[in-house]
SERO-4910 file (N, C-alpha, C, O; in steps of 0.05 Angstrom, whole numbers):
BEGIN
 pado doro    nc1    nc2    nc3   cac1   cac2   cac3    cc1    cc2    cc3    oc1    oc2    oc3
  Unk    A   1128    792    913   1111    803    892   1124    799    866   1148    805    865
  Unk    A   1111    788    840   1119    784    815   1118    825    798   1101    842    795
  Unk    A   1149    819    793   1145    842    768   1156    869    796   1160    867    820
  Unk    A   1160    892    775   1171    917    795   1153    921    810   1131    911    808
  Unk    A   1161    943    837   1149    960    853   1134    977    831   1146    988    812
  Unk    A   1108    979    836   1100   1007    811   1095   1028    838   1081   1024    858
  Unk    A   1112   1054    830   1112   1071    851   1099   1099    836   1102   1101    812
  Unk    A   1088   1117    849   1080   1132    839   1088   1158    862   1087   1155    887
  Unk    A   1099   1186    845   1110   1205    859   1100   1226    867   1105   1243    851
  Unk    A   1089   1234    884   1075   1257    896   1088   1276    910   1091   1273    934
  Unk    A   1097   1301    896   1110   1326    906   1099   1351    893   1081   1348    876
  Unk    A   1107   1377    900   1086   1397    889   1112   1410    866   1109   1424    846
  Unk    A   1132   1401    876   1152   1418    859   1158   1401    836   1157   1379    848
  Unk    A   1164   1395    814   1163   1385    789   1201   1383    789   1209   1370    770
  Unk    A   1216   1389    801   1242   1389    804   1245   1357    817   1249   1335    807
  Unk    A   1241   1367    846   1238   1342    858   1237   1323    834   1254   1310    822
  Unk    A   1204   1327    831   1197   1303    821   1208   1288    798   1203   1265    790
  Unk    A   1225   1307    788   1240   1299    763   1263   1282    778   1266   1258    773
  Unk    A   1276   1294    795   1302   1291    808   1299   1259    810   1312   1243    797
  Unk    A   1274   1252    835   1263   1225    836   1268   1207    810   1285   1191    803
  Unk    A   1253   1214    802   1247   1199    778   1271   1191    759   1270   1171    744
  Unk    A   1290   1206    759   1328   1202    748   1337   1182    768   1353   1165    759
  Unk    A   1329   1179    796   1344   1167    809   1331   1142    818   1344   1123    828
  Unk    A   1300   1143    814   1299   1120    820   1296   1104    791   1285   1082    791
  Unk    A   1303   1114    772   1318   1100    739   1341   1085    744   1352   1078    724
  Unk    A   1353   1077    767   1374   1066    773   1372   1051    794   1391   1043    807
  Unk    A   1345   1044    802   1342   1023    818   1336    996    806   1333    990    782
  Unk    A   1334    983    825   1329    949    815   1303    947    820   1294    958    840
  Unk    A   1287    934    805   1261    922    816   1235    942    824   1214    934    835
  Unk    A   1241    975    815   1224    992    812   1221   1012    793   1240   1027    786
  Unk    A   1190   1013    781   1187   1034    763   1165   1054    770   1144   1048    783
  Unk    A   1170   1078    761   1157   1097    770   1133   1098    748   1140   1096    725
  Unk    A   1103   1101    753   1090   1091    740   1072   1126    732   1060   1132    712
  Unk    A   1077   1139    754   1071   1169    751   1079   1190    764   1097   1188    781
  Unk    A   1067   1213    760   1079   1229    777   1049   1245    785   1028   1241    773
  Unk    A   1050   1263    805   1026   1277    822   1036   1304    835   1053   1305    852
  Unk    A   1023   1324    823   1035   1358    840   1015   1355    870   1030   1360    889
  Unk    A   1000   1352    876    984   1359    888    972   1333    908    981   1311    902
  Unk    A    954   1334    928    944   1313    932    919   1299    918    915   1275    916
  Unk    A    900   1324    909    883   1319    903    886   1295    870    869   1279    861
  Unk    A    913   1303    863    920   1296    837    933   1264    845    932   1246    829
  Unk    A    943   1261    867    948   1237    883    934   1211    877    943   1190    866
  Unk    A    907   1218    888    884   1212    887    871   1196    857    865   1173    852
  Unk    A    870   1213    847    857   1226    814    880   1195    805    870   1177    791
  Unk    A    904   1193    812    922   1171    794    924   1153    809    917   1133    797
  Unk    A    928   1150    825    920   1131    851    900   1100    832    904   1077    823
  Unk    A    877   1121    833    855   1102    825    863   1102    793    842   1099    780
  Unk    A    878   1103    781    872   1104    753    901   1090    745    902   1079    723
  Unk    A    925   1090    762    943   1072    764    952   1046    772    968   1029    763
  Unk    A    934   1052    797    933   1026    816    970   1019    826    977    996    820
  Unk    A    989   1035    839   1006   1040    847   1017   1020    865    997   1016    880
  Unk    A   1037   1004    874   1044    989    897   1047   1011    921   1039   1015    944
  Unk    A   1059   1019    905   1071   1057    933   1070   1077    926   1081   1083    905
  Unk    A   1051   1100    947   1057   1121    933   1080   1147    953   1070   1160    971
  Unk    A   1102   1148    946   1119   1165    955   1112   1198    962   1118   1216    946
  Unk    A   1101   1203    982   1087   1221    996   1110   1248   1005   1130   1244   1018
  Unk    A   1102   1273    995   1115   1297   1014   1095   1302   1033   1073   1290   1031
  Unk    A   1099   1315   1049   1076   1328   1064   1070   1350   1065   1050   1356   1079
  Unk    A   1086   1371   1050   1078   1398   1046   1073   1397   1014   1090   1387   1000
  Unk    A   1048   1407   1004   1044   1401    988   1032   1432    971   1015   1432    953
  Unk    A   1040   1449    978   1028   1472    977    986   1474    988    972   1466   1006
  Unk    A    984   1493    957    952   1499    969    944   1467    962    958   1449    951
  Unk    A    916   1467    975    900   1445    969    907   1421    995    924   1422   1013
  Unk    A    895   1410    992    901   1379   1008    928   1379   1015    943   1386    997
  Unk    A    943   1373   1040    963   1365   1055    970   1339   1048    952   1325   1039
  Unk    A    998   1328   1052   1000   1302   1048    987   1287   1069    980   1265   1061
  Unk    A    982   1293   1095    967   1269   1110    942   1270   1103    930   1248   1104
  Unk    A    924   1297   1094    899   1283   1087    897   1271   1061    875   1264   1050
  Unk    A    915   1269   1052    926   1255   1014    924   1228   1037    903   1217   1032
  Unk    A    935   1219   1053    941   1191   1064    911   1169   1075    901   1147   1074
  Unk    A    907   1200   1086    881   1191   1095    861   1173   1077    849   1151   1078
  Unk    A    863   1195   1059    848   1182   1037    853   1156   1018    837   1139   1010
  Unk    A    872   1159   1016    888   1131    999    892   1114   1016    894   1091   1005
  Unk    A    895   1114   1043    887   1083   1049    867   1078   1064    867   1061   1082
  Unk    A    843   1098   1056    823   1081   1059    801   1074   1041    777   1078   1044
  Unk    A    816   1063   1021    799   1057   1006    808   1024    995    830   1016   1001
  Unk    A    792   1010    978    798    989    974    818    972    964    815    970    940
  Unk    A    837    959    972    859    949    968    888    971    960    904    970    941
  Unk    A    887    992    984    903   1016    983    926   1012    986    937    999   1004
  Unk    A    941   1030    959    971   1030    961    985   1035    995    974   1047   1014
  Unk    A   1009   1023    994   1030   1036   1014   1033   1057   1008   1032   1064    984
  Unk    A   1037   1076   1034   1040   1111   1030   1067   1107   1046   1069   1096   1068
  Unk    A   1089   1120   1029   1109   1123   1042   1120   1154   1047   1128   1162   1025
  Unk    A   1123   1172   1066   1118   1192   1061   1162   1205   1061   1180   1192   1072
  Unk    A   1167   1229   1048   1189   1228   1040   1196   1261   1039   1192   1274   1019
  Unk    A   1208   1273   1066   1194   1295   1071   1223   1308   1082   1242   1294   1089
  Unk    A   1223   1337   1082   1252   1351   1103   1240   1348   1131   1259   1345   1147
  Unk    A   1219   1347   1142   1205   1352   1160   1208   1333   1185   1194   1314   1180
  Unk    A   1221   1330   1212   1217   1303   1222   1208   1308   1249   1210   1287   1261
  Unk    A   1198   1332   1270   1172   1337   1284   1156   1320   1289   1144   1308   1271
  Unk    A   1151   1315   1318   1143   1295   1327   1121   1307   1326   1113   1298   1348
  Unk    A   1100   1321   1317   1079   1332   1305   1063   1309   1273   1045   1294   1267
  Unk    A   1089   1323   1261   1087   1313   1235   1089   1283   1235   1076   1269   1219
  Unk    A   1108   1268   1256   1120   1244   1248   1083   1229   1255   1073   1210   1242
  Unk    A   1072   1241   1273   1050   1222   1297   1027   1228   1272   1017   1206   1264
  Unk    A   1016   1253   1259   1005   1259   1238   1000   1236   1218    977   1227   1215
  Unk    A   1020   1227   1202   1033   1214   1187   1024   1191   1184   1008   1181   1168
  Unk    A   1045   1175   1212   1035   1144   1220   1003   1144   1230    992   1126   1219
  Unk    A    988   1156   1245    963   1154   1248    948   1156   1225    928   1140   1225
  Unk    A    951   1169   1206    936   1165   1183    935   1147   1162    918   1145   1144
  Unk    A    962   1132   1167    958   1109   1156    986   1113   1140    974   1114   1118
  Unk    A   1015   1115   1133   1033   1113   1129   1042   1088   1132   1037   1075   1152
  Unk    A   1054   1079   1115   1075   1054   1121   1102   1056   1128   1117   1040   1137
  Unk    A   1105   1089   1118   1136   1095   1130   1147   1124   1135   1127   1137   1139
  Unk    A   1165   1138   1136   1171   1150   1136   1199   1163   1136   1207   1176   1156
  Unk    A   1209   1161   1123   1234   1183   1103   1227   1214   1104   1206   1227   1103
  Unk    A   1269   1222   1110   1284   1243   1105   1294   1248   1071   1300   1229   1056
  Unk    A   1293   1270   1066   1301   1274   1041   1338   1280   1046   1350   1289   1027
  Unk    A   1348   1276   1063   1374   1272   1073   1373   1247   1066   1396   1241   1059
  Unk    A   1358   1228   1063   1365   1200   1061   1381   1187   1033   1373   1192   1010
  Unk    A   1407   1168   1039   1416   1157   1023   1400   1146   1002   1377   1139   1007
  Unk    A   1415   1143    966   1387   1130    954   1387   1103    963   1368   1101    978
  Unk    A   1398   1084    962   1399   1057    967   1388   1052    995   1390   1029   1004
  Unk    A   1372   1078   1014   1360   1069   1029   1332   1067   1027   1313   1052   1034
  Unk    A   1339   1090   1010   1297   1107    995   1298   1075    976   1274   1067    973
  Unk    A   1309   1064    968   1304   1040    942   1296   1018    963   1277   1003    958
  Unk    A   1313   1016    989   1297    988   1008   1281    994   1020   1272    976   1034
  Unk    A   1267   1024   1023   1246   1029   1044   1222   1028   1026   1200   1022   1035
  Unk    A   1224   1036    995   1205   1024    976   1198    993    978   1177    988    990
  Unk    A   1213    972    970   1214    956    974   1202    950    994   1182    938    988
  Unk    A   1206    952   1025   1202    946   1050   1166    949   1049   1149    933   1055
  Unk    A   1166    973   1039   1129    985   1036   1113    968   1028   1092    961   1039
  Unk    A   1123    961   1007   1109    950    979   1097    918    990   1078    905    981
  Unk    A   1119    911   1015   1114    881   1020   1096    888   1051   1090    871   1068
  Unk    A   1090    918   1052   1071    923   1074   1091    925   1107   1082    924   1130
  Unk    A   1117    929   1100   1138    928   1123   1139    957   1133   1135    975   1117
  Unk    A   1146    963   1162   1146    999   1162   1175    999   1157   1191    981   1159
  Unk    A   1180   1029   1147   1204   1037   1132   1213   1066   1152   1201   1086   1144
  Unk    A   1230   1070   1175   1227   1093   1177   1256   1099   1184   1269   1084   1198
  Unk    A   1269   1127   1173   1297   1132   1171   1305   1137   1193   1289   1153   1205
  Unk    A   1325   1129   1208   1345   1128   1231   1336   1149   1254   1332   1142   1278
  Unk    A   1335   1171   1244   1320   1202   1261   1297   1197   1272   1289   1204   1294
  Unk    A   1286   1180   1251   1253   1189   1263   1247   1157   1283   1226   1154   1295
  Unk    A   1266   1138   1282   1262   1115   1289   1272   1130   1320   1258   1129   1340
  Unk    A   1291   1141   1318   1301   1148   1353   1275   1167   1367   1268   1168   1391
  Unk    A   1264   1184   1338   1251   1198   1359   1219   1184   1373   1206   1186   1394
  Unk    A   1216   1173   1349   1192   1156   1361   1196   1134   1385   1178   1126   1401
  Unk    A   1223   1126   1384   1222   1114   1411   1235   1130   1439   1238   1124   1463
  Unk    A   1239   1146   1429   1245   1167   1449   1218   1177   1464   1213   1178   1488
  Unk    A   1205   1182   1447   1176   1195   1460   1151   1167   1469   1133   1173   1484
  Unk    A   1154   1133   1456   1141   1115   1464   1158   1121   1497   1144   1126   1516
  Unk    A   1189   1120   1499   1196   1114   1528   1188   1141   1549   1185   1138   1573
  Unk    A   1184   1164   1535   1159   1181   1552   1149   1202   1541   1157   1224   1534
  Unk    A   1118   1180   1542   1110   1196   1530   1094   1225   1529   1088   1241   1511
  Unk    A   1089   1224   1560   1071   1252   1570   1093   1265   1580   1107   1256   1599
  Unk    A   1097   1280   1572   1119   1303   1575   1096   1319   1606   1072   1320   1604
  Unk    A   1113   1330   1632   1109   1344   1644   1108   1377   1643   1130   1388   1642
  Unk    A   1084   1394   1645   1085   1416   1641   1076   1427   1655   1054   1422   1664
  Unk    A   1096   1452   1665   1083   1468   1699   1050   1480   1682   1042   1483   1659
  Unk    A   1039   1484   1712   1016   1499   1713   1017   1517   1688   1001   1513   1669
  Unk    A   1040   1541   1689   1042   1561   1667   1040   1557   1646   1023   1564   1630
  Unk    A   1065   1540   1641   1060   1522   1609   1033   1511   1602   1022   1517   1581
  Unk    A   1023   1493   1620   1001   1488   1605    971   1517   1599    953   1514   1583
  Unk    A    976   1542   1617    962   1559   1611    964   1575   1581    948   1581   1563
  Unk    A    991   1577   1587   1004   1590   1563   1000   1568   1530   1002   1575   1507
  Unk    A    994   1546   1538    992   1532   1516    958   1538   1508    950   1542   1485
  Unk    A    949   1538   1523    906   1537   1528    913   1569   1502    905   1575   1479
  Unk    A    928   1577   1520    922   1611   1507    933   1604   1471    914   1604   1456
  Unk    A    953   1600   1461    968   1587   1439    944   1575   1424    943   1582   1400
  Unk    A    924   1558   1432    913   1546   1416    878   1556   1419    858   1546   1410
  Unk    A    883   1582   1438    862   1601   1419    874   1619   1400    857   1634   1391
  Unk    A    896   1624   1391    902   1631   1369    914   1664   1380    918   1685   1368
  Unk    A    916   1657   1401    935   1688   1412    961   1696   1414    977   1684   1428
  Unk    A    967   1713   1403    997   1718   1402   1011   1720   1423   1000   1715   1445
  Unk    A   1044   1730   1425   1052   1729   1450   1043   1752   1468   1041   1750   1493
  Unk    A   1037   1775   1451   1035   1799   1466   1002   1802   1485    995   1812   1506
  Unk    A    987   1784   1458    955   1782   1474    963   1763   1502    950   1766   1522
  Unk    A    982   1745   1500    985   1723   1517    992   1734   1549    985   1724   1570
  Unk    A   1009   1758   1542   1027   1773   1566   1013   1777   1581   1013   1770   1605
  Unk    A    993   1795   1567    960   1818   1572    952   1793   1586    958   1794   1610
  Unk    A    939   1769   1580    913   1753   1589    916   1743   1617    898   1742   1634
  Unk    A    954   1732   1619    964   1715   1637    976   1746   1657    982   1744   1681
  Unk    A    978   1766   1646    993   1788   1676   1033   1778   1677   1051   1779   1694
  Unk    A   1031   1770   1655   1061   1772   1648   1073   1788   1628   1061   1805   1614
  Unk    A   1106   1779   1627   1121   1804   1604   1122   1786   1582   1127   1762   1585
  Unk    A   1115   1799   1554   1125   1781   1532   1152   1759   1534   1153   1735   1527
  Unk    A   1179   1778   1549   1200   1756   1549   1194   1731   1569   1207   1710   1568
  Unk    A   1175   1736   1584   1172   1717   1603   1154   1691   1583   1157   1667   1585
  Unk    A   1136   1707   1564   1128   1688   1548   1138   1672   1533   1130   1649   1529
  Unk    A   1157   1684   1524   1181   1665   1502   1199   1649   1526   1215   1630   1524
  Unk    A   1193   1659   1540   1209   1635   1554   1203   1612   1545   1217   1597   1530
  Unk    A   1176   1609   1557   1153   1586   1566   1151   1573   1541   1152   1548   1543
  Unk    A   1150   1582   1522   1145   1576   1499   1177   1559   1490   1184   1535   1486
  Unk    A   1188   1579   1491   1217   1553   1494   1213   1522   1502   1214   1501   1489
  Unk    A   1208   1528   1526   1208   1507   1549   1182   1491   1540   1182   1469   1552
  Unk    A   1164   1494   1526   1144   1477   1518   1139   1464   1492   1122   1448   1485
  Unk    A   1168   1482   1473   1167   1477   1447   1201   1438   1447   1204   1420   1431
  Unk    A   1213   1444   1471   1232   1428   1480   1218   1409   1486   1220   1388   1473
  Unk    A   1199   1411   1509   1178   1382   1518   1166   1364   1491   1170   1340   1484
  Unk    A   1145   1393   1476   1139   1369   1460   1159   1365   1437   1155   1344   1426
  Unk    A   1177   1378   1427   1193   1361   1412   1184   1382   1380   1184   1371   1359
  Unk    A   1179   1403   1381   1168   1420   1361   1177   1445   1363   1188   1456   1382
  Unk    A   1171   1454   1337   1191   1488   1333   1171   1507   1320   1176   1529   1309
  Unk    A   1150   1497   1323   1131   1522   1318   1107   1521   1334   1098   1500   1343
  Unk    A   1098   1542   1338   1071   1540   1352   1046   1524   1341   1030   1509   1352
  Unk    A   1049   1531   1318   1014   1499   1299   1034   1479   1305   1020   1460   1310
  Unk    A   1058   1471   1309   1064   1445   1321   1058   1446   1351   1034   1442   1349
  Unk    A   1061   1448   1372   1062   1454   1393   1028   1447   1401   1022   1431   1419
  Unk    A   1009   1462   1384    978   1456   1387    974   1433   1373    954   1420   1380
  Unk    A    983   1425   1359    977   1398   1349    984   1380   1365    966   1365   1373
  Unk    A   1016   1377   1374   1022   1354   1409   1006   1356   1421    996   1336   1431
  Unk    A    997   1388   1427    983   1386   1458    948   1369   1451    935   1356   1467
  Unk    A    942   1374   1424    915   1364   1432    915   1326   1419    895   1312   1415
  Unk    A    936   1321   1416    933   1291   1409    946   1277   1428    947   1252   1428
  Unk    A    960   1298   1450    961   1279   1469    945   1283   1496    946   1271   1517
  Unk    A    932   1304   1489    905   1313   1511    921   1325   1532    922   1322   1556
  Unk    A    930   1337   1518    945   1368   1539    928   1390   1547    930   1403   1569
  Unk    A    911   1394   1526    898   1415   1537    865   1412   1556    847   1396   1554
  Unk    A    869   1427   1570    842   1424   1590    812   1414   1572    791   1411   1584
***
């Protein structure tokens, strides 16, 4: 491609976004063409910048999430690379991400001179994804249906009607600690540390009944 990466920065905290913007002032071959709090605001410059990449958080406070920010920006006509650049690396969030259309995905642990070639990498439509999330995604391609006893998967059905542990004890004729067990043991399978993660694995990989 002739001329810089035009990248554009999407975070809700204005620190960050500053922080970015100092550092990627010291790269080669990229300029930051804007900045975005929000997703909706993503969007709004997206179309009014016309961006090579746009460097994605995924928590984004209120409003629009970064994956439905993704969603939207690439599907539309001749759509930037979404590179998303997040603390977050949940095999929830990671599957979220790339299904909606991501070109990559970055740790905010990440070296700059890696964040400067995974821009680059985007921009030429290459996936970009930092060391963690490369193991875990092939960790979970080499298996990918995780096995879950009878219980677990009850206890999960119950989780994603929105029941707590103690309604859970009551429904199933068990003790709360017996619940946190399970929940242990199902938060290890799929590879997640909260319960809205946990219901999100289970129903994109058709765990639940």
């Amino acid at each position: 491609m002739s001329g810089p990466v035009r990248l554009l920065l999407c975070d809700d905290h204005a620190v960050v976004r500053a922080g970015l913007r100092a550092l990627v002032a010291s790269a080669e071959g990229i300029e930051v063409v804007g900045e975005a709090g929000s997703g909706e605001e993503a969007l709004v410059m997206t179309a009014r910048l016309r961006p090579d990449v746009v460097l994605m958080d995924l928590q984004l406070g209120d409003g629009m999430d970064g994956v439905a920010a993704i969603r939207e920006l690439t599907a539309g006509q001749s759509p930037p690379r979404v590179l998303v650049l997040t603390m977050f690396d949940t095999d929830a969030d990671i599957t979220r991400a790339v299904e909606a259309g991501a070109t990559g995905y970055l740790l905010k642990a990440e070296r700059p001179e890696e964040l400067f070639a995974a821009v680059h990498s985007a921009a030429r439509g290459r996936t970009a994804l930092s060391a963690p999330v490369a193991d875990r995604l092939l960790a979970r391609m080499r298996s990918p249906h995780p096995v879950l006893s009878a219980r677990e998967r009850e206890i999960l059905g119950q989780l994603a009607r929105g029941l707590g542990n103690r309604e859970i004890a009551r429904a199933l004729f068990i003790s709360e600690a017996t619940v946190k067990t399970h929940l242990g043991r199902i938060y290890g399978k799929l590879g997640v540390e909260t319960r809205a993660g946990a219901v999100a694995v289970a129903k994109e990989r058709r765990l639940l009944g």
